[in-house]
Structure formats: structure tokens, C-alpha cells
N, C-alpha and C positions, 0 to 999 in steps of 0.2 A: 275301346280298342279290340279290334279279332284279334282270333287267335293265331292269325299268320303271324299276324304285325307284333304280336307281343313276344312270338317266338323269334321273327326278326331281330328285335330289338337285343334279347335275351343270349342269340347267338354272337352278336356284334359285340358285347360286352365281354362278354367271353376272349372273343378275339382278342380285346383290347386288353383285357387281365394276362392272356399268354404271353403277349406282345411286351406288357411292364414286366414280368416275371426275368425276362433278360438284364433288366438292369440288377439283379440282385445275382444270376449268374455268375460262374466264375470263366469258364469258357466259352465260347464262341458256339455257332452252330454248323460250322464244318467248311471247307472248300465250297464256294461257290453260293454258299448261303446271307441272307440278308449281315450287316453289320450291324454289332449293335445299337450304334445311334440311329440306323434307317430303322430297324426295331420300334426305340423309341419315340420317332419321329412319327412312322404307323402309327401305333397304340397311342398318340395322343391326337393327332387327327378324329383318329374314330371318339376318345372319349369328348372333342369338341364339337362331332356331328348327333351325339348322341347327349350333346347338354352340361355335360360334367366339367366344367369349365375350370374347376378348384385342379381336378385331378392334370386335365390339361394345362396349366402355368405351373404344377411345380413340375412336371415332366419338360417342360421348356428350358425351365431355371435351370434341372440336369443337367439337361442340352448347351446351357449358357446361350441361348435366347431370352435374353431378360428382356426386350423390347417386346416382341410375340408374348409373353407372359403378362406384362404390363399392362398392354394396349388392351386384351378382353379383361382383367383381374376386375373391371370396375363391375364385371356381370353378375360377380360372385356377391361382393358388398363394398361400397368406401374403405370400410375398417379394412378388408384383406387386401384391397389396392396399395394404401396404406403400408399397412404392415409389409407388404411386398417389397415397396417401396425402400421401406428402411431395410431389409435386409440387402438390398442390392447398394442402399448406402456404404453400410457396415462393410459391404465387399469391397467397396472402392477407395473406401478410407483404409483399409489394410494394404492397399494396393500402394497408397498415395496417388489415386488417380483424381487430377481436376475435373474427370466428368462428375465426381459425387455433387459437386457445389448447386446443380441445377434442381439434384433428387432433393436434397437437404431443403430448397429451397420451396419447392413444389409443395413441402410435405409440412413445411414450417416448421422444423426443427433445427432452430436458430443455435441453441445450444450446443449442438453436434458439430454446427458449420464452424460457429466461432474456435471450440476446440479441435477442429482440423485445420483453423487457420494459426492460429495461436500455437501450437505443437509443434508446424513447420516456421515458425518464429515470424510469420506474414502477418504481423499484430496490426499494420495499417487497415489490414482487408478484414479483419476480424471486427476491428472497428466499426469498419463504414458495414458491415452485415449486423451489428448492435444498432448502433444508431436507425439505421432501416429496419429494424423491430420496432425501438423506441418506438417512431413516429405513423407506426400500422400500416409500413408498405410490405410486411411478409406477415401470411397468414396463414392458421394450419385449415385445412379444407375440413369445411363443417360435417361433421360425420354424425347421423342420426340415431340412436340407439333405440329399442324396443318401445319404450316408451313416451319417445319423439325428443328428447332432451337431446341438446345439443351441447357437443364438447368443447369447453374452452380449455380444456389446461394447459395448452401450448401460449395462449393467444391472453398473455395474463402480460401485465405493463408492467409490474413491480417484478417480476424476474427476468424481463428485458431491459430494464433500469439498472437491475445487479447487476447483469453480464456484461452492461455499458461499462458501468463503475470498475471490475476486476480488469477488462480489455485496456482501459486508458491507466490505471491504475500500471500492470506490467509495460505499457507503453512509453508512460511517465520515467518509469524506471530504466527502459533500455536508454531512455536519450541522454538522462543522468549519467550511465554508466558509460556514455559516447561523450561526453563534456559538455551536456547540451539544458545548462538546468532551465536557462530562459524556456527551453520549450517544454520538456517536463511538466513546468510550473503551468503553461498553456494547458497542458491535457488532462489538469486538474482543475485548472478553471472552468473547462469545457462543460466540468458534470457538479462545477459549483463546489468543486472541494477545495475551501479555503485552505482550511488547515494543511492539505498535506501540498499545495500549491506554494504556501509561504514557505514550507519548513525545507523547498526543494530551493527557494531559492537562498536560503540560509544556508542551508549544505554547499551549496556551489557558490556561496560568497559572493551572493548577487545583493549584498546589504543596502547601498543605495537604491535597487530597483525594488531591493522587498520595502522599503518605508513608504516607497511612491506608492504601492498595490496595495500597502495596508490601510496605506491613510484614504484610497478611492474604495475600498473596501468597506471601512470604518467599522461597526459595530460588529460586523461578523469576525474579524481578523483584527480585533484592538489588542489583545494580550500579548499575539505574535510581535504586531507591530513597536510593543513598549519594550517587547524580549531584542529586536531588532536594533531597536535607537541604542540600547544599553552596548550589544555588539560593536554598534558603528562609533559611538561615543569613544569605546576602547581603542578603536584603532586609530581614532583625532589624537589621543594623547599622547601629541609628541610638541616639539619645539613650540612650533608656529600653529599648532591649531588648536590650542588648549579650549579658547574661547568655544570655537566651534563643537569643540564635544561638549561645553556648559551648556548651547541653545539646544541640543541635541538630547540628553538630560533633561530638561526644563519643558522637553515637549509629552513628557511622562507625568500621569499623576503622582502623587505620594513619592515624591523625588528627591525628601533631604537628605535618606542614606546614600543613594546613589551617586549624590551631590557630594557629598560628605567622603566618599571614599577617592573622588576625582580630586578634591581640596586637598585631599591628605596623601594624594601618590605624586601631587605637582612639587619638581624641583626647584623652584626659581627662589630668588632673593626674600625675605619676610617682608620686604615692600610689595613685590610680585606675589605673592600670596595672601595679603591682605586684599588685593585688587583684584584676584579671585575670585576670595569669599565673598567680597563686596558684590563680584557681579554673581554669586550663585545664592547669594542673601546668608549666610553663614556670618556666623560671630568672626573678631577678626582675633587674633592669632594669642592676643593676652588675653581675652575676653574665653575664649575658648580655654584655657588654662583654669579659669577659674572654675568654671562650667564643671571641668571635669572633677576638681576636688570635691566641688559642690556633691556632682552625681555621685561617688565612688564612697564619700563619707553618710550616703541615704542610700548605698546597696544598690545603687542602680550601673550594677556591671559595664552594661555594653552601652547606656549612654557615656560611662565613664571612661571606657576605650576608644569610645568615638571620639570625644573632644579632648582627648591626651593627643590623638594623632594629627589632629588639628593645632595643635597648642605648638610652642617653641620647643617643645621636647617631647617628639613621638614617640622614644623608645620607652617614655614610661608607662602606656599601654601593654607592654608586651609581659610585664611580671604579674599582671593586674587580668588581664586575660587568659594566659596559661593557669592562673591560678585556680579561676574560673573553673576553665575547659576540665581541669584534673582531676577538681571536684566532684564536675559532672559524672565523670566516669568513674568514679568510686561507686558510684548509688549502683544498683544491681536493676535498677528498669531504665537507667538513662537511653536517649535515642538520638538518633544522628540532628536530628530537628533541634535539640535543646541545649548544643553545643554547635552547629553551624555559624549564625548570627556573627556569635562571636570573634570566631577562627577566621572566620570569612572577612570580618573586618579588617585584623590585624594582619592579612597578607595584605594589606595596602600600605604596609607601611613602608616609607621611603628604602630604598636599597644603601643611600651611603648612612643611612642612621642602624640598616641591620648591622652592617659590616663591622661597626663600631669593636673595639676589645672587647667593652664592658659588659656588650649584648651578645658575644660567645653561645653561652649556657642557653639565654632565650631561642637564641637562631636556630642551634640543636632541636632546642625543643620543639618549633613552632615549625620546624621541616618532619619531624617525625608524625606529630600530628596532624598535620595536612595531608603528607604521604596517606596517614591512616584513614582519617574522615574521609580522604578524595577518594580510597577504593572501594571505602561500604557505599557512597554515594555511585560509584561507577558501578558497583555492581546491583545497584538499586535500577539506575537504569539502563542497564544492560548492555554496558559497556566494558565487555569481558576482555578485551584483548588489551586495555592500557591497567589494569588491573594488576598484573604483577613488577609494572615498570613502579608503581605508585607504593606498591608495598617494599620495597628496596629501601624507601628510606625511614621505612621502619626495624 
């Protein structure tokens, strides 16, 4: 290079450094003199004819020509196109403006888009921009580093998998909280989430549809499914459907307590009761009397409650159980686990046998402990707001 041309150069720089020096000014340059955006207009001109293309797009960005900035940024490197990129994101998501959705897009920063969709409660659109990660139709543009290593950290499956999961996950939730658990339970299916698919539809007392999805489910969703039948089972026991909550029951492993507590809350005649037991396989109603002497004279407590409530006189479980329970709570490590069983039992026992005179004292007692067990159990799981309706009857 002569030394014209270098001194050309040299001067033109110059000019263009004068020319930036206005945007840091605080006044103008008089009547009749350039503005200062034609200033900075000048002064970036020159530094794009003189090569300095960095200095030229932020002097744009000034300007709020983020387009003109953009379109040369890739002359500088990916990474600063990029990074340009996202800062004109970041503008437009403070704006709330829908043109961010194309930069987000371009730049594959799925994560940005989902949380500007999800922020303005557009959880559908958040969605279908997860799932279009999921499946590698948004990518971040490969950008090469010094050493030719190419960036993935955008373009990674397991945190487009999360963002799916959180997206349906609050989506699941809004349709709940609109009355809509059948489809909830959908957008939990969507991402294979049994568990919180079944428990939406138990929440919204979709019990008959949740046994159909447990049972086409099967091993993934068995527990839910046996917690379901026990639900659906309770609300058979009334007149006419007794039997129905037995087959209901019966489709449960390990079903003779639960057997056992439907025997012993059924009103009907001891002829009706025996034909009960009969269809639930239980002893019948003398045979259960003995049972209990038997268990209760060999220490065995809650067998011995069980078949007292089964027997022709259920209320004799209840001095026999309380006694139990009282025990338990003497010892200084007892736990809500080693008094449950029991307590749990004896609230099956029939209502015109509580009512009784004789059963007063028991009744007292067996509403105070229940009050009490039911709210360290509610507050075990976090069911803080019926918590002090439950300690009332203590």
C-alpha cells in the first residue's frame, strides 16, 4: 500500500471516528448542520467501505436498523450474527412483539420462544414449538469455533424432551382448571406420562374412564389402576350395587381387607350378608365371630377387629381397637403407619351399630382419633387446607 492510499485510508477513519463522536454528544452541531442520526448514518457508511463491519451494525443497531445490521453481521463471524440476533430477540420479547418468533427460530433458541409463548399463556403455540424441537425441525445454526469444533448445545434432545414435558405438563393443568380433565389426562399421555395422566383423571372423577386407561395401560399404571377400582368400588356401595363394587374389588390383588371392609359397611339382613361374604369368599357371619375370639385371644389385634366387624356384633371391635390405637400412642417412637391399619379398619363399621347408647364413649373416641390420625396423615401429604377442619374433633 503507498503512502497516498494509506494516508487515504487514515483520513477516512478519522472522519468516521468524528462522525461516532456525536452519538456520545450531548448537543447538536448548530442551525443548519447535519443531524445526528445523518452523523451516524455518515460515520457508518464510511466504516463499511473501509471494512469494519462490527463497528458498522452496532452503529445501525443505534439507528434501530436492525435489518442493515443483520444482513452484513455474518461478515464479522456466525457467533456475532448470532449473538446480534439474540439481542434483537431480547428487544422484541420486552416489546411483546410477534416478530421475535422468526429471530428465536432462526437462531434455534427454542427455549426463549417456548418461554415467550408460555408467559403470554399461548401454551398451545409453546407446544407445537417443543414438539418441533423434539422431532429436529429447529436447529441452532452450526457455528465453528477456532478449532473447528462445532456447537451443539442448543441442538441437544434431552432438553427439548424437558421443555416438551414442562409445556404439556402447564397445559395439562390449564384444561383441569377449565373442567377439562379427559384432556389434561391427553397431554400427559402425549409425553407417556402415566402417572400424572391417571391421577388427572381421578382428580376430575373420571373413575370409570381411569380403569379403562389403566387396564389398556396395564403394567405401567397398575397401582393407579387398583387405587381407582378401590375409589369406584366406594361409590357402588349403595342399595342396588353392592355386588358390583365386590367384582370391582375382586379385580385387585391382595383384596381380602378391602373385601373385608365392603362386608362389614353392608347394611342388609344377616341372610344378605352372608350372601355377601359368600360372593366375596369371607367366612359367614358366625364363623367370623369365632375367627375373632380366636385372633384377639393370640394377640392378633387387627385380625381380631377385622372379623368382630364381620361377626353379628361389630361394635365389639371398637373397645378392642381403641385399646390398640391408645397403646400405640403411649410408646414415645410410635408412627402414624403402626396405628393406621387399625383405625382405618374400625371406621367401617356400620353407622346404626356406632349410634348405639352402649357405643357413646367408643364413638367419642374413634371421632377424635380419626380427626387426629387424618391430619398428621393430611399433612404428610400436603394437604394443608382440610387440616384444621380435621383437628376440630380433636
Amino acid at each position: 500500500m503507498g503512502n497516498s492510499t494509506r494516508g487515504k485510508f487514515t483520513r477516512k477513519r478519522s472522519e468516521a471516528q468524528e462522525l461516532t463522536i456525536v452519538k456520545m454528544s450531548k448537543f447538536g452541531g448548530g442551525i443548519g448542520a447535519p443531524s445526528k442520526e445523518e452523523r451516524l448514518k455518515a460515520a457508518a457508511e464510511i466504516h463499511l467501505r473501509l471494512g469494519q463491519i462490527q463497528r458498522y451494525c452496532e452503529l445501525m443497531v443505534e439507528l434501530g436498523e436492525w435489518e442493515k445490521a443483520l444482513s452484513v453481521a455474518p461478515g464479522v463471524s456466525m457467533k456475532y450474527w448470532k449473538k446480534l440476533m439474540q439481542r434483537r430477540a431480547d428487544q422484541l420479547m420486552q416489546e411483546g412483539n410477534d416478530d421475535v418468533i422468526p429471530y428465536c427460530i432462526a437462531t434455534g433458541d427454542v427455549k426463549k420462544l417456548v418461554s415467550f409463548f408460555t408467559s403470554r399463556g399461548q401454551l398451545k403455540e409453546a407446544l407445537l414449538v417443543a414438539q418441533g424441537a423434539c422431532e429436529g425441525n429447529i436447529h441452532s445454526p452450526a457455528i465453528t469455533s477456532i478449532n473447528h469444533s462445532v456447537s451443539t448445545d442448543n441442538d441437544n434432545v434431552e432438553t427439548y424432551t424437558g421443555l416438551l414435558h414442562v409445556v404439556c405438563r402447564e397445559l395439562a393443568e390449564w384444561y383441569f382448571q377449565e373442567g377439562c380433565a379427559v384432556l389434561a389426562a391427553c397431554c400427559h399421555l402425549a409425553v407417556d406420562n402415566t402417572e400424572l395422566a391417571m391421577a388427572s383423571l381421578i382428580r376430575g372423577n373420571e373413575l370409570e374412564l381411569a380403569v379403562c386407561v389403566g387396564t389398556v395401560l396395564g403394567e405401567s399404571a397398575q397401582e393407579a389402576t387398583h387405587y381407582v377400582l378401590e375409589l369406584l368400588a366406594r361409590k357402588y356401595m349403595t342399595t342396588a350395587t353392592w355386588d358390583l363394587a365386590a367384582r370391582l374389588l375382586q379385580m385387585i390383588p391382595d383384596n381380602e381387607t378391602l373385601l373385608a371392609k365392603l362386608c362389614a359397611f353392608y347394611p342388609g339382613s344377616s341372610a344378605e350378608q352372608n350372601d355377601l361374604h359368600d360372593k366375596c369368599g369371607l367366612p359367614s357371619l358366625e364363623e367370623c365371630k369365632d375367627l375373632a375370639e380366636e385372633a384377639h385371644s393370640q394377640g392378633e389385634i387387627t385380625q381380631a377387629v377385622k372379623y368382630h366387624l364381620l361377626s353379628p356384633e361389630p361394635e365389639k371391635a371398637l373397645p378392642i381397637g381403641i385399646a390398640f390405637i391408645k397403646e400405640q400412642l403411649r410408646c414415645p417412637d410410635w408412627t402414624v403407619d403402626s396405628v393406621y391399619p387399625v383405625l382405618d379398619l374400625l371406621s367401617y363399621i356400620r353407622t346404626d351399630r356406632l349410634v348405639l347408647a352402649k357405643c357413646s364413649d367408643e364413638r367419642n373416641e374413634l371421632l377424635i382419633l380419626c380427626g387426629y390420625i387424618g391430619a398428621l396423615l393430611a399433612i404428610g401429604r400436603q394437604y394443608s387446607s382440610i387440616v384444621p377442619a380435621l383437628y376440630e374433633y380433636t
